[in-house]
C-alpha positions as CSV (number, residue, x, y, z in Angstrom):
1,X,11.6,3.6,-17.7
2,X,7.9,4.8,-17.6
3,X,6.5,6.5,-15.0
4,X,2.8,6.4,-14.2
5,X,1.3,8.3,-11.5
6,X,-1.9,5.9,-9.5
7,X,-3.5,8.5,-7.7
8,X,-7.0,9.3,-8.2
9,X,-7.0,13.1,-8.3
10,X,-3.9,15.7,-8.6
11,X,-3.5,16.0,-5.0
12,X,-1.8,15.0,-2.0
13,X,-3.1,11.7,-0.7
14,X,-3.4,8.1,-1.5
15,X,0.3,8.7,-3.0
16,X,0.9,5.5,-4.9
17,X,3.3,5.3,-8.4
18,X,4.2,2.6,-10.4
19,X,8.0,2.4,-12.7
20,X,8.5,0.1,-15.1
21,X,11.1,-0.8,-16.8
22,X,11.8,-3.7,-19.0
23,X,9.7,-6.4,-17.4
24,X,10.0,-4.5,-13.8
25,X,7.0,-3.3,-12.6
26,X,7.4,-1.6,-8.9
27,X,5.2,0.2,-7.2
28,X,6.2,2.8,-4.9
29,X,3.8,3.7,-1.9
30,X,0.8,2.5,-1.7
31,X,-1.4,5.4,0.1
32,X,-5.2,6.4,1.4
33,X,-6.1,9.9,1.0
34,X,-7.0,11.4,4.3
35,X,-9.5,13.5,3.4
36,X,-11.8,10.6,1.3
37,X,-14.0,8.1,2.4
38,X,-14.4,4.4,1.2
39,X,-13.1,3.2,-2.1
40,X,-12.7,6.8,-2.7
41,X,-9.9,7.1,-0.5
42,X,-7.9,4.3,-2.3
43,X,-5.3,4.9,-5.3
44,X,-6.2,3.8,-8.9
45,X,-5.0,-0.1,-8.9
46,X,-7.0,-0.6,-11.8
47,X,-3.7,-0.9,-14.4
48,X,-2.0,-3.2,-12.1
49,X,-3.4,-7.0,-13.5
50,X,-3.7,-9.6,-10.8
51,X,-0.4,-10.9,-10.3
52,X,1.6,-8.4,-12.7
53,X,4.0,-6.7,-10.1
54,X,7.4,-7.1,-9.3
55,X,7.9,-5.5,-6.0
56,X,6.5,-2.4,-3.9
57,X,8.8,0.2,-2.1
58,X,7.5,2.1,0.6
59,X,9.1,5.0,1.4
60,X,7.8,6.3,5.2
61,X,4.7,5.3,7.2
62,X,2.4,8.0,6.6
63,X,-0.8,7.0,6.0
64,X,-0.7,8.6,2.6
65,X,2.0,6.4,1.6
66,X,1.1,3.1,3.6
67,X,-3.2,3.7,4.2
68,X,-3.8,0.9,0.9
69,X,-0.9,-1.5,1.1
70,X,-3.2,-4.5,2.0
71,X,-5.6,-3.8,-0.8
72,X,-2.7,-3.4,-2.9
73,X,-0.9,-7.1,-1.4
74,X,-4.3,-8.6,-2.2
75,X,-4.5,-7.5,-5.2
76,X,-0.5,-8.7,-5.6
77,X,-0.5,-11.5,-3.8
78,X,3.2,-13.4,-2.7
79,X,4.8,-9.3,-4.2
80,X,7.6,-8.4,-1.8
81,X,7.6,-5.0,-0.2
82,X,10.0,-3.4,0.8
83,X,11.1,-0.9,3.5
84,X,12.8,-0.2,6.9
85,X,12.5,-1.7,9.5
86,X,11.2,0.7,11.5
87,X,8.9,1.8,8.6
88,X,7.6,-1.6,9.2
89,X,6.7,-1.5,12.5
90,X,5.0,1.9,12.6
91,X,3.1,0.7,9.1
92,X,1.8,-2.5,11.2
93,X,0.8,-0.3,14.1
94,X,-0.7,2.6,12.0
95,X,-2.7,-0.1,9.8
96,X,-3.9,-2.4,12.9
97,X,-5.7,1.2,14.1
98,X,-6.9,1.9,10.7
99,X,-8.8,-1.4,10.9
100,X,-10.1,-0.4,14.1
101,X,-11.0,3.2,13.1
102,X,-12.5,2.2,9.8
103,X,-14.8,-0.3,11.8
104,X,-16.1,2.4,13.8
105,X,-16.7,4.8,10.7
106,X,-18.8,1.5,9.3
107,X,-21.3,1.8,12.1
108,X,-21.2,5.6,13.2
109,X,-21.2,6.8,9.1
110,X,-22.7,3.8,7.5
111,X,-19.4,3.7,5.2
112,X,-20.7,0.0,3.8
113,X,-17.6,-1.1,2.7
114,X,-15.3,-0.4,5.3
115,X,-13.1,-2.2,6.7
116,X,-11.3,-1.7,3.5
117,X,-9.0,-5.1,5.3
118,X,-9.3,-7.1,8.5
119,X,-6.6,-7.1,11.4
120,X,-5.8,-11.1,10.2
121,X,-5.1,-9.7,6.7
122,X,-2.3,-7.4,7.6
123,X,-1.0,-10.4,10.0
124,X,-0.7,-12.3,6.8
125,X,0.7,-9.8,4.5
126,X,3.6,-8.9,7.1
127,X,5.6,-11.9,5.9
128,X,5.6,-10.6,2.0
129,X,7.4,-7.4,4.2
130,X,11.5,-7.3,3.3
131,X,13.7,-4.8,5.5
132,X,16.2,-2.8,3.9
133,X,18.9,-0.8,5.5
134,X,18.3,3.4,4.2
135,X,21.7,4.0,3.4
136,X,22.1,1.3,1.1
137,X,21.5,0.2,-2.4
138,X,19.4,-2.9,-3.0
139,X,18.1,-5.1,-5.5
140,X,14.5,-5.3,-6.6
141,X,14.0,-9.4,-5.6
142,X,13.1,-11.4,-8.9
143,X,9.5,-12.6,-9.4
């Protein structure tokens, strides 16, 4: 198994790692660092080829763990993710306000390319979301 580490700097924030393994490739977490602006703020997806991912685990809905899932989902389109259930629902709560947060940062900071993803977008990714029970084991779904 190899372990790569996505995030732009050697910090906290904008956690994101990929394993692979075999022909496996997951990633696990897909953050936004809090502190960073813009693309800035995103994790390094630049390894991942369109299309080349077998699944993404999330592991809590902290933004630096969750802030870059729909970049990541459009860049890994049809990918499941997977994650509570209640994960799910905060991730959907906490990204809906990002949207709305990063459209205000737009106009008040003249952040050009925010929003990093649109409210429809994370409608749309929600049904690539798979809930798994914490306390036990699952497969990663074949691609």
């Amino acid at each position: 198994m190899r372990f790569r580490n996505l995030t732009r700097r050697r910090e906290i924030g904008a956690n994101s790692y990929l394993l692979e393994a075999g022909d496996s490739r997951v990633v696990l977490d897909a953050g936004m660092h809090p502190k960073r602006a813009g693309y800035e703020a995103l994790p390094d997806f630049s390894p991942l080829p369109h299309k080349s991912v077998s699944a993404a685990i999330i592991t809590h809905a902290h933004h630096d763990h969750i802030g870059s899932m729909p970049v990541l989902q459009r860049k890994q389109p049809n990918t499941p993710v997977l994650m509570t259930e209640i994960t799910g629902e905060l991730a959907s709560a906490m990204l809906h306000n990002s949207v709305n947060v990063m459209t205000k940062q737009r106009e008040e900071e003249s952040i050009t390319e925010y929003p990093l993803f649109t409210h429809r977008e994370l409608d749309d990714i929600r049904a690539q979301w798979i809930y798994r029970d914490i306390d036990r084991p699952f497969e990663i779904p074949d691609t």
